[in-house]
N, C-alpha and C positions, 0 to 999 in steps of 0.2 A: 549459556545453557547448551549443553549437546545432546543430538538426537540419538538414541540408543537404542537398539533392535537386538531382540534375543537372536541368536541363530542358531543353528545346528547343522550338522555335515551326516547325508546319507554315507554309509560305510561301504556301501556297494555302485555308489556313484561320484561322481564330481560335481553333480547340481543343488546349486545352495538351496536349504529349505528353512523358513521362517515359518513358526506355526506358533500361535495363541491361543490358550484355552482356558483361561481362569475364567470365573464367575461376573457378571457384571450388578453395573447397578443402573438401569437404565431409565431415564427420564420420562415419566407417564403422560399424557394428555389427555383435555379432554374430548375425546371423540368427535360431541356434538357440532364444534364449532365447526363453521366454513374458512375456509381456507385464506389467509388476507392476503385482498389484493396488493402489488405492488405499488407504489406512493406515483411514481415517477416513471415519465418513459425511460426505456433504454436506447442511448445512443451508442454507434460502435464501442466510446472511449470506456463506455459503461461495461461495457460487454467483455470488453479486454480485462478490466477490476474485479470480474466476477472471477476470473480465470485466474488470477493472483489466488483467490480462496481455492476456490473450487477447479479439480480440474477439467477436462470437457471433453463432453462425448462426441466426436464428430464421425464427418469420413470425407474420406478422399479417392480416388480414383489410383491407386497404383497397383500397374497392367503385371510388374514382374513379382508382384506378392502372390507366394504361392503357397508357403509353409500356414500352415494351422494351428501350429503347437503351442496348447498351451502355458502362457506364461507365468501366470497365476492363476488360485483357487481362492475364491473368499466365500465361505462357506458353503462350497460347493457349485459355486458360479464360476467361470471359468473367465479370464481374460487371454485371449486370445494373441498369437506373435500379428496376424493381421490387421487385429482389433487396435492392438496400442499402434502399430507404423500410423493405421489411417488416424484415429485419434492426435497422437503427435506432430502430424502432415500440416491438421487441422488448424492446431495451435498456431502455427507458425502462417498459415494463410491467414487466418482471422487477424492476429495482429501485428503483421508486415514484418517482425520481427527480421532481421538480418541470417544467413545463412551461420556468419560464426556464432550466434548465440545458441547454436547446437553444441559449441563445446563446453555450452556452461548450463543450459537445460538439457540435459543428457536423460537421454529413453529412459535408462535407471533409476533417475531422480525423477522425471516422468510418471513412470509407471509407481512409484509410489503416491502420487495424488492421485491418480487415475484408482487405486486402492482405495483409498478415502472416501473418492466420490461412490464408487461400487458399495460401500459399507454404508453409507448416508440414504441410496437408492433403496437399501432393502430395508434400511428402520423406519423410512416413510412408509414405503409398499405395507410391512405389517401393521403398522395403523391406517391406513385403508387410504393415504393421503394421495389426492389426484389434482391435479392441474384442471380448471373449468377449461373447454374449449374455445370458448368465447373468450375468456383472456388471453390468452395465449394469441387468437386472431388479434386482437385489439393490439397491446402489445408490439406486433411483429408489426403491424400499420402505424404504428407512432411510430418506433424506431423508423420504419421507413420515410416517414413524413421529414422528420427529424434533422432523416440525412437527405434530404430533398431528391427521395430514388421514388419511382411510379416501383412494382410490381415485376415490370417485365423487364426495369431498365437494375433492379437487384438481382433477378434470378441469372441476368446477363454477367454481371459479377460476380458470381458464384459460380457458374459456367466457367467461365476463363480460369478458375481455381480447380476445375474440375468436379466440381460440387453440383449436385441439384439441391434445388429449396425443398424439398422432404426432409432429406438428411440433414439439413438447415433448421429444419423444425422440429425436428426430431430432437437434436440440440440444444434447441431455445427452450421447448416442453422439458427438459431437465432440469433446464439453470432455473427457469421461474416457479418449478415446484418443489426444487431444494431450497427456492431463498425464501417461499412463503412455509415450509414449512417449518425450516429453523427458525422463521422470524415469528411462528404462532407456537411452536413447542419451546423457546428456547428463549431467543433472542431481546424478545419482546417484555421477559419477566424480569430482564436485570434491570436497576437503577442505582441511580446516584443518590446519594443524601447532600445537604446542603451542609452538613459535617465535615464528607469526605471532600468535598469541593474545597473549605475554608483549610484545612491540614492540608491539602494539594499547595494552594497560595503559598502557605505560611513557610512549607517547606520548599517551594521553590522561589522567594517572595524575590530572589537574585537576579533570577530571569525576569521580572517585569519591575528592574528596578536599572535607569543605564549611569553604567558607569564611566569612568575619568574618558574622556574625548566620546562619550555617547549623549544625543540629546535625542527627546522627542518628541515630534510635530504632529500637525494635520494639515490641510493646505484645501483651496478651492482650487480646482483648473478649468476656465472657461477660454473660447478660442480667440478672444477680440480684447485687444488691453479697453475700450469704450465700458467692456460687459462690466470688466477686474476693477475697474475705475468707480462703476456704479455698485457693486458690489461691496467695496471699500469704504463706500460713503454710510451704506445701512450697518455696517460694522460698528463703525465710529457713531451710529447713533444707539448702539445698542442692540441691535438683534443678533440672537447667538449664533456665532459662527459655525456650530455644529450643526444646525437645522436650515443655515444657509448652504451647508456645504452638501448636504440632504438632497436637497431643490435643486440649484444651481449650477452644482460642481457637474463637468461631463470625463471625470475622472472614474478610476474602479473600486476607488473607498469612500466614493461619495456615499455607500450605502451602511459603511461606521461611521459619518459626518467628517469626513476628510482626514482621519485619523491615519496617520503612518506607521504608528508606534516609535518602537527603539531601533535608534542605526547611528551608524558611526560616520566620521568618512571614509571617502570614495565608494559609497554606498549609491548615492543619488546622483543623478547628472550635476556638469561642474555647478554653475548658474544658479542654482537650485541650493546646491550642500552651503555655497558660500553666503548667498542669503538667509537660511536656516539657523546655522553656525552662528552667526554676526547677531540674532535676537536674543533678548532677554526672557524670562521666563513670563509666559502671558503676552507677549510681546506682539501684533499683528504687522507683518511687511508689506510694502509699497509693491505694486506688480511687479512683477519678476518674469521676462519672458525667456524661456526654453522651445526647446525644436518640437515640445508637443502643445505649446501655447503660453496661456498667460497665468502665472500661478499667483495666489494669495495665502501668505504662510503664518501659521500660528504655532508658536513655539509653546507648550505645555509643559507641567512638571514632570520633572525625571519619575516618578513613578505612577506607574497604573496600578490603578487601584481594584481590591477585590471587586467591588461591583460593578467595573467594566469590564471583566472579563470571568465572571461566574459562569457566562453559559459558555463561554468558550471552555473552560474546563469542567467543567460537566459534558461537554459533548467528549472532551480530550480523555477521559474517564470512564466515559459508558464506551467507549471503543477498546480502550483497552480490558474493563471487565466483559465486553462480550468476548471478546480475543479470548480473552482466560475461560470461558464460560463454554464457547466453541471447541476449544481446546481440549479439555476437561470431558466432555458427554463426547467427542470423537476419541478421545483413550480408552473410555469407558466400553464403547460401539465394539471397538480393535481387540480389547482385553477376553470381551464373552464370544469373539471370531474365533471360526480357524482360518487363518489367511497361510497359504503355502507359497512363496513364490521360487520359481523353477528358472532361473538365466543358467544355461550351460557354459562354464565357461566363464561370465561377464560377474565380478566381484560387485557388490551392491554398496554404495556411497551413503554410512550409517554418520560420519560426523563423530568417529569415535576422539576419540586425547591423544593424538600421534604427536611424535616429535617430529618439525615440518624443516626438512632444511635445502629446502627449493626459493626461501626467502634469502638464501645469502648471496646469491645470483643478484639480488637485486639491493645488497646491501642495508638490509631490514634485520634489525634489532628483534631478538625472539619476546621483549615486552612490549616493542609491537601493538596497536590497533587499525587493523584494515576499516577507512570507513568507506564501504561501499555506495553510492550512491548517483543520483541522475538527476539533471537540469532539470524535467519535467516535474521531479516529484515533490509535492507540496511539504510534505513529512520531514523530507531530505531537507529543505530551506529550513525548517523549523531547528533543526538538530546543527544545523551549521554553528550558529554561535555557541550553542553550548559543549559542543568540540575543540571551538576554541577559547572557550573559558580553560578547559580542562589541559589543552595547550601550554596555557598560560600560567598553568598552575605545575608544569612537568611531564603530564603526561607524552606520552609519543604517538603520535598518530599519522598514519598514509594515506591520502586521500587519492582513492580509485573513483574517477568520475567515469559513469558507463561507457560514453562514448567518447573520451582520449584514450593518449597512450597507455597511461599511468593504466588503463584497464588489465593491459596485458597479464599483470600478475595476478587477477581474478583465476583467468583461463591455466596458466600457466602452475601457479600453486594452491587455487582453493578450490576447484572445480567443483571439487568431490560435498563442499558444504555449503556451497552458491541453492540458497534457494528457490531462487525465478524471480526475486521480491527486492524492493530496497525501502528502508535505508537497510543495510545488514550491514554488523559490527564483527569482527574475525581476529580471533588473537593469533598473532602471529607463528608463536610459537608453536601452539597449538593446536591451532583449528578449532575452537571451542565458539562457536557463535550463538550471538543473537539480533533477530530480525524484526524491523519494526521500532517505530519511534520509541523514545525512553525521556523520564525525567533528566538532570542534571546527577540525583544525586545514583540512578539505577545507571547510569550508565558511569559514574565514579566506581560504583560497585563492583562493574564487569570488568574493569577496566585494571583494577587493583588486581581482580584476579586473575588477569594475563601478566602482573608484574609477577605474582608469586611465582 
């Protein structure tokens, strides 16, 4: 799907101007309620996640900003050339982010979430929605607790970035009364049906079913072969090895009962793969030690089944219909706006259907799928196999990992439709992207039509 932005050209200038003015239809609330609070402290990592949505209002200390001029109008709110530098300064301190990922979150593409957020601040403001002050203190002392900082030894961190903890707060009191109030006007009212969760299964039933050289285990890991040995013993008389692996396991799926799921090899350490491998189905192995201890392995049926993984798709489900749902009431926001924005000069990255031929540099077929993605992101692991199901089936795809080489050609030919976000999908030829996890068969979908 591509982002598409009306534009218009003044006759008597060269500054681009975007301006919206249809009718909207916008989502009501009810007044009375108080505002919910957030579930969960925020720790930096959190805080960086917020910033993928939303963008953020900061500041920063830069002495040679001088110009004033406005760079956008959203409904007669001005965004300022000073406001977006320090804003975007901000970004980039808060999440250590590398100096060359300015060549791929470009002020441009910037200042259009910074748009967003500006649009989202005023349809709170008109239902009267405020931040309590007392969460916000609260809050700001978890996160600090969180990241085991006192008070004086965070506002010292901030300092060195050039920041005071006002303008810190200033910023935090944004993020935590845009995310309560979309989560009490909005976010809050979608759900899943236990419907749409069993037709999710059934259509994807591929993905939780492994195929020729795929099997799937669970396993206990404790640190002493004595523990694996005694452990081994309560197996063989009968106690479920899920609710042992619950207890006992000091593993980080001991909280699915030592469940691995589906993998192939050269998935899992050697030691490991070859004891796995070698079971039968239902099968439990003799300890097995690896360099993080003593494992006890149990080989399962090749398929999961819908009711171990209902809530997993239902949570995989209510993300994507919030997506859709966020998505939807901020076009809605934009549509009854005037948003004007004014770069002299500086052409605006819409994501329009260009023919791209900065991919033959690198010897990239115009049917083409860029898969963008990063080590860190949990999304990105998820979408990996089903990449190369689709691999496996013809298709052509690039794998741009954030931080190798293979990045280059992010920077070099996509710039202009890099969203700040991974996983993102980019037809080569085209530029025609979409961001964010996908089924098997939506991303067959997109994928067919980067062959067209």
């Amino acid at each position: 799907m591509t982002k598409k932005k009306k534009t218009t050209k003044s006759k008597s200038s060269s500054k681009k101007l975007v301006k919206k003015t249809t009718k909207p239809k916008p989502i009501k609330t009810d007044k009375s309620k108080k505002s919910v609070s957030t579930k969960k402290a925020i720790s930096i990592l959190a805080l960086i996640l917020i910033i993928v949505v939303l963008a953020v209002v900061g500041y920063t200390k830069l002495s040679d900003i001088k110009d004033n001029t406005a760079v956008a109008f959203i409904n007669d709110e001005k965004i300022t050339t000073e406001e977006l530098d320090k804003s975007y300064n901000f970004l980039f301190f808060l999440t250590g982010y590398p100096e060359e990922y300015k060549q791929i979150i470009t002020k441009e593409i910037y200042l259009e979430q910074l748009i967003d957020e500006k649009i989202l601040i005023q349809a709170a403001e008109k239902q009267n929605f405020v931040l309590d002050e007392n969460e916000l203190n609260k809050k700001i002392q978890e996160m600090m607790d969180q990241n085991l900082l006192t008070e004086e030894q965070f506002k010292d961190r901030l300092n060195e970035g050039g920041f005071s903890f006002d303008y810190f707060k200033d910023y935090y009191r944004t993020q935590l009364m845009l995310a309560d109030f979309l989560n009490e006007t909005l976010l809050s009212k979608v759900e899943v049906t236990d419907s749409e969760a069993g037709e999710y299964y059934e259509d994807n039933k591929e993905n939780y079913t492994a195929k020729e050289g795929e099997i799937r285990a669970r396993h206990i890991l404790v640190e002493t072969e004595e523990e694996a040995i005694e452990i081994l013993k309560e197996i063989r008389k009968g106690v479920d090895f899920a609710e042992l692996a619950k207890t006992r396991s000091i593993g980080p799926s001991s909280v699915k009962g030592g469940d691995l799921g589906i993998f192939g090899r050269g998935t899992m350490i050697k030691e490991f793969e070859e004891a796995a491998f070698a079971l039968r189905i239902g099968e439990v192995s003799e300890p097995v030690q690896t360099e993080y201890g003593w494992h006890i392995i149990k080989r399962d049926s090749g398929v999961i089944s819908y009711e171990e993984v209902q809530d997993q798709i239902k949570e995989i489900l209510l993300l994507e219909k919030q997506k859709q749902t966020f998505g939807e009431y901020l076009d809605g926001l934009k549509e009854e706006s005037e948003i004007i924005i004014n770069l002299d000069g500086i052409e605006m990255p819409v994501g329009l259907v260009v023919e791209n031929t900065c991919i033959d540099d690198y010897g990239i077929s115009k049917d083409t799928i860029i898969f963008y993605h990063a080590t860190w992101c949990p999304h990105c692991q998820d979408m990996m196999p089903i990449v190369r199901d689709l691999e496996n089936e013809g298709y052509k795809f690039f794998w741009a990992e954030s931080s190798s080489k293979d990045s280059s050609i992010i920077v070099d030919c996509f710039r202009e439709v890099i969203q700040g976000g991974v996983p993102e999908f980019i037809c080569a030829g085209t530029n025609e992207f979409e961001l964010g996890a996908m089924s098997k068969g939506e991303l067959k979908k997109f994928a067919d039509k980067c062959r067209s």
